[in-house]
C-alpha positions in Angstrom: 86.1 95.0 120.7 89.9 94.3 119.7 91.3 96.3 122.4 89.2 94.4 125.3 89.2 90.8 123.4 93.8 91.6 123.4 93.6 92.9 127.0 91.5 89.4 128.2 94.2 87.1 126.7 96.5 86.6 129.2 93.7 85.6 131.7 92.2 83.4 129.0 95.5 82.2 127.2 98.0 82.9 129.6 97.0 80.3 132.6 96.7 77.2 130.0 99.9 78.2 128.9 101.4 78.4 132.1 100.0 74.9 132.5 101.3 73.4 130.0 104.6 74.2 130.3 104.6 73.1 133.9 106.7 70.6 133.7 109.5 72.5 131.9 112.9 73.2 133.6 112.7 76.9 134.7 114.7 78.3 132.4 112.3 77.4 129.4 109.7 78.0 130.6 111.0 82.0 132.1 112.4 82.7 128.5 108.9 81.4 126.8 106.9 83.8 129.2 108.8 86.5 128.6 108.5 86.0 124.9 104.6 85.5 125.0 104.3 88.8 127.7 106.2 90.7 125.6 104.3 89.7 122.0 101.1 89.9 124.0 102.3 93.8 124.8 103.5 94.7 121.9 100.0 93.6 120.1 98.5 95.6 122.9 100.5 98.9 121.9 99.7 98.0 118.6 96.2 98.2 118.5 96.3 101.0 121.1 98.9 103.6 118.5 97.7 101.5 115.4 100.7 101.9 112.6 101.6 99.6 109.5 104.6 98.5 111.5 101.9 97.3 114.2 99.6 95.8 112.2 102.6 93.4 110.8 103.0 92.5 114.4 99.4 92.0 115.0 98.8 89.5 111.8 102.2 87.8 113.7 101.3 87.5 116.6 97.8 86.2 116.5 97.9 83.2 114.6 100.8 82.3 117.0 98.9 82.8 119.7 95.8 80.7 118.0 98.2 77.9 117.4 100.1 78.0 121.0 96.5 77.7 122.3 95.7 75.1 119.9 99.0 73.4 121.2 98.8 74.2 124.7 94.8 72.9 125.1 95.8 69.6 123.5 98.0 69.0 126.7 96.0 70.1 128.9 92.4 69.7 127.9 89.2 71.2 130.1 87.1 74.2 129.8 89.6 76.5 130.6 91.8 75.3 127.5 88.6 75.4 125.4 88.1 79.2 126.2 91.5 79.8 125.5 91.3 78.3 122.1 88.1 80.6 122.1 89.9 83.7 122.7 92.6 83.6 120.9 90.4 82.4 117.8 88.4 85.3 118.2 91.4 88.2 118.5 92.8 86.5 115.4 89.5 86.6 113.4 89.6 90.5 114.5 92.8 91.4 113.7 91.8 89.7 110.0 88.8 92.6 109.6 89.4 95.7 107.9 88.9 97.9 110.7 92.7 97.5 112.0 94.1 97.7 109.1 92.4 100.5 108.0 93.3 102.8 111.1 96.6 101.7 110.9 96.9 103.1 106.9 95.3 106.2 108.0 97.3 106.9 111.7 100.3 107.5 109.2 98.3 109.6 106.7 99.7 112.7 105.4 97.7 116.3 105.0 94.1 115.9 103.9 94.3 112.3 102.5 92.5 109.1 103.4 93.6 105.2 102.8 92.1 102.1 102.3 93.6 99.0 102.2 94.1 96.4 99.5 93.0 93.0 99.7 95.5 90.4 100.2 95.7 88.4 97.4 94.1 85.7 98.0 96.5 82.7 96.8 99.1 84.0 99.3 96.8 82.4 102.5 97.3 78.8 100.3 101.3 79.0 101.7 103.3 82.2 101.8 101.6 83.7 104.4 101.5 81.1 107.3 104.9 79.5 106.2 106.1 83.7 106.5 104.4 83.7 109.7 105.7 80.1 110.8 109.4 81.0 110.0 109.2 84.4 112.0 107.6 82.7 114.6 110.3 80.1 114.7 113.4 82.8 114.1 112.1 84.4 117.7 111.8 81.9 119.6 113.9 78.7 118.7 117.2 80.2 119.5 116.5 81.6 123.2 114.3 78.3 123.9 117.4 76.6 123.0 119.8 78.2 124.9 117.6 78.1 127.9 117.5 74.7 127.6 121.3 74.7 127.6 121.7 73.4 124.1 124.4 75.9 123.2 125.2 74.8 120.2 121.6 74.4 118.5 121.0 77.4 120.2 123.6 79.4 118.0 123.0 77.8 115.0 119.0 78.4 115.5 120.1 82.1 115.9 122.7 82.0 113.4 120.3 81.1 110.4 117.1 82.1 112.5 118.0 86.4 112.3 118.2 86.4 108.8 115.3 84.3 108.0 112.9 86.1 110.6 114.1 89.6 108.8 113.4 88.3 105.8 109.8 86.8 106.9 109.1 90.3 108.4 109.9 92.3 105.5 107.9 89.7 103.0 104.9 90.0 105.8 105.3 94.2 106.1 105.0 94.6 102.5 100.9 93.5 102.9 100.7 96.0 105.1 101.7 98.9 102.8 99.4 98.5 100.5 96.6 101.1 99.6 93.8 103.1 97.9 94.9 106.9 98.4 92.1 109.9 98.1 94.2 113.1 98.2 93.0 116.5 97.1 94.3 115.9 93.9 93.1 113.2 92.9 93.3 109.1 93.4 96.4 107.5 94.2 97.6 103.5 94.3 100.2 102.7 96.5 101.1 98.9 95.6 104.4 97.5 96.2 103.2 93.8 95.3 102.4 95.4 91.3 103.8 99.1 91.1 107.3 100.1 91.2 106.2 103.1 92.9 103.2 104.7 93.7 101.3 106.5 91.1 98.8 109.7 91.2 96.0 109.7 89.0 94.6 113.5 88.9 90.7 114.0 89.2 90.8 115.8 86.0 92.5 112.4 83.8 89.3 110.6 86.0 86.2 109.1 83.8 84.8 107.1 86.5 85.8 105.2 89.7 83.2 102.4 90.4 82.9 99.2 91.6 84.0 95.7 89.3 82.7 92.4 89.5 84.7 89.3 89.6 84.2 89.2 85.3 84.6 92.6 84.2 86.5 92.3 81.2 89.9 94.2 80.4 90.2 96.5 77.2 92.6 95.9 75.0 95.5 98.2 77.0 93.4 97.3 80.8 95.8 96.5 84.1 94.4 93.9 86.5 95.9 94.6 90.0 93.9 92.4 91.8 96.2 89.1 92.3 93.2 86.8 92.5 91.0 88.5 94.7 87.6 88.3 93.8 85.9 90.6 96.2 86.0 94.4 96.6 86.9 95.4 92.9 87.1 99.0 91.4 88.0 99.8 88.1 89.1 103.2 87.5 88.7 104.6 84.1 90.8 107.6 82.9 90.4 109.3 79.3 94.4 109.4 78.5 97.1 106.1 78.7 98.9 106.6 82.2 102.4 105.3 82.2 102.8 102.9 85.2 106.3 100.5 86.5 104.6 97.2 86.8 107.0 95.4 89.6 107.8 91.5 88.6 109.8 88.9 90.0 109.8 89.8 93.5 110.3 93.5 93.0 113.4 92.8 91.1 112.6 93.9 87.8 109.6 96.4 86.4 107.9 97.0 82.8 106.6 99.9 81.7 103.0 99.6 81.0 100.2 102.3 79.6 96.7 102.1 80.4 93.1 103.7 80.4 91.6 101.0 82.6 92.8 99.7 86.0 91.6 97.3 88.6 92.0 97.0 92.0 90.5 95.4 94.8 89.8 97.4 98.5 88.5 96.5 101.4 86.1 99.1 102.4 84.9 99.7 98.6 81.6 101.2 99.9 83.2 103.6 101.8 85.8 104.5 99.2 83.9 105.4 97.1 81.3 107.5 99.0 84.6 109.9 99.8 85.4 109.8 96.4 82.3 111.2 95.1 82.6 113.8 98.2 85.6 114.6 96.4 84.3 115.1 93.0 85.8 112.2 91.8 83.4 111.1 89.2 81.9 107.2 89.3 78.9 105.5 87.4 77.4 108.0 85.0 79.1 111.1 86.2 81.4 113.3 84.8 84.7 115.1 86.4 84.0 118.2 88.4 86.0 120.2 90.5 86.4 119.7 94.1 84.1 121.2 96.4 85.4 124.5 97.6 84.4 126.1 100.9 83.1 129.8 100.9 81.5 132.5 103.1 77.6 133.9 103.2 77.6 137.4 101.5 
């Protein structure tokens, strides 16, 4: 549904753009298409040879593209601006689904392993996010707008202090997209960057139970909440000995050693998770650890 909803968008988008930058001198308006063909095709390759790198791009380049609409229809008004609005309202809402970001996790798996996603935290949508998005949005496009528009010097000092700021958005916006629930062979794995230093393995055999958590489950006394605020899609994972975990704080810039029986996390795809983690022998709800399923031949 992605691919066909990305593919329509410069029928559906690209003529009300077009439209309402009519009246533009031509050198604008050459620069701006050449910057909306190009995030339009990279989008395109991105949901075609999904990767984390392309799914950054993707939860880029939608919104812009919502908000150009948006923009654009104001100035132009009529159906055709409505279904544009349409369109690029629905690709966003699709690129916000699971199903992207879960094939992109899983197109740079390793060996016999299998990822899912971590929410975004929740509190980030209130202003990091779209002001992350806004700023590397801005960083792409003010400078060569400007310079189109033969405003040298705002043009340079858009690109001057535009680079660094749109490198910085990226990274800040790539980080979301690195972030994941690992099955492997030995065991369960979280891959965090926001909360863990680095990412830590959790063998099946340390394993009491992996099984869903509501909103209140309450922490033991040693318990690790690595949810940031989201509410929906919790697991807590139970292990018999402390693990030793690097909690990142500050931005990354400093981490504490914590030990801890209990974890919580919060997935996208919980149901799924943990259907391939009982596969795997990895013991939820009333079960105990067994070891993985082996394969073997009829006598």
């Amino acid at each position: 549904m992605l691919t066909l909803v990305w593919a329509t968008l410069p029928l559906t988008a690209g003529g009300v753009l077009a439209e309402a930058t009519a009246d533009w001198s031509t050198a604008p308006r050459i620069v701006l298409a050449v910057l909306a063909w190009g995030a339009w095709a990279g989008g395109l390759l991105a949901v075609l040879v999904p990767r984390p790198v392309g799914l950054t791009a993707l939860r880029a380049v939608a919104p812009a593209f919502l908000v150009g609409a948006v923009v654009a229809a104001w100035g132009v008004g009529g159906v055709a601006a409505a279904g544009a609005v349409v369109a690029t309202a629905v690709a966003q809402v699709l690129v916000a689904r699971p199903g992207p970001a879960a094939a992109a996790a899983n197109a740079s798996a390793y060996g016999d392993e299998l990822r899912f996603p971590l929410r975004v935290p929740p509190g980030l949508f209130a202003g990091p996010v779209p002001l992350a998005r806004l700023a590397l949005a801005g960083a792409v496009t003010a400078g060569p707008l400007l310079l189109a528009d033969r405003r040298i010097v705002a043009g340079v000092v858009a690109l001057v202090f535009g680079i660094p700021l749109g490198v910085l958005a990226a990274r800040a916006l790539h980080s979301l997209s690195g972030r994941w629930a690992v099955l492997v062979p030995a065991g369960f794995v979280i891959v965090d960057p926001l909360t863990l230093a680095d990412p830590v393995l959790f063998p099946r055999a340390r394993i009491v139970a992996l099984r869903p958590a509501p909103a209140a489950t309450p922490l033991t006394p040693d318990g690790l909440d690595l949810r940031l605020g989201a509410s929906a899609g919790g697991l807590e994972l139970r292990l018999d000995l402390p693990a030793e975990l690097y909690r990142t704080r500050r931005g990354g810039r400093a981490t504490t050693t914590v030990r801890t029986t209990q974890i919580l996390i919060a997935a996208t795809t919980t149901g799924r998770l943990l259907a391939e983690a009982s596969a795997r022998a990895i013991p939820g709800t009333g079960q105990t650890a067994s070891p993985p399923p082996t394969s073997s031949s009829p006598s």
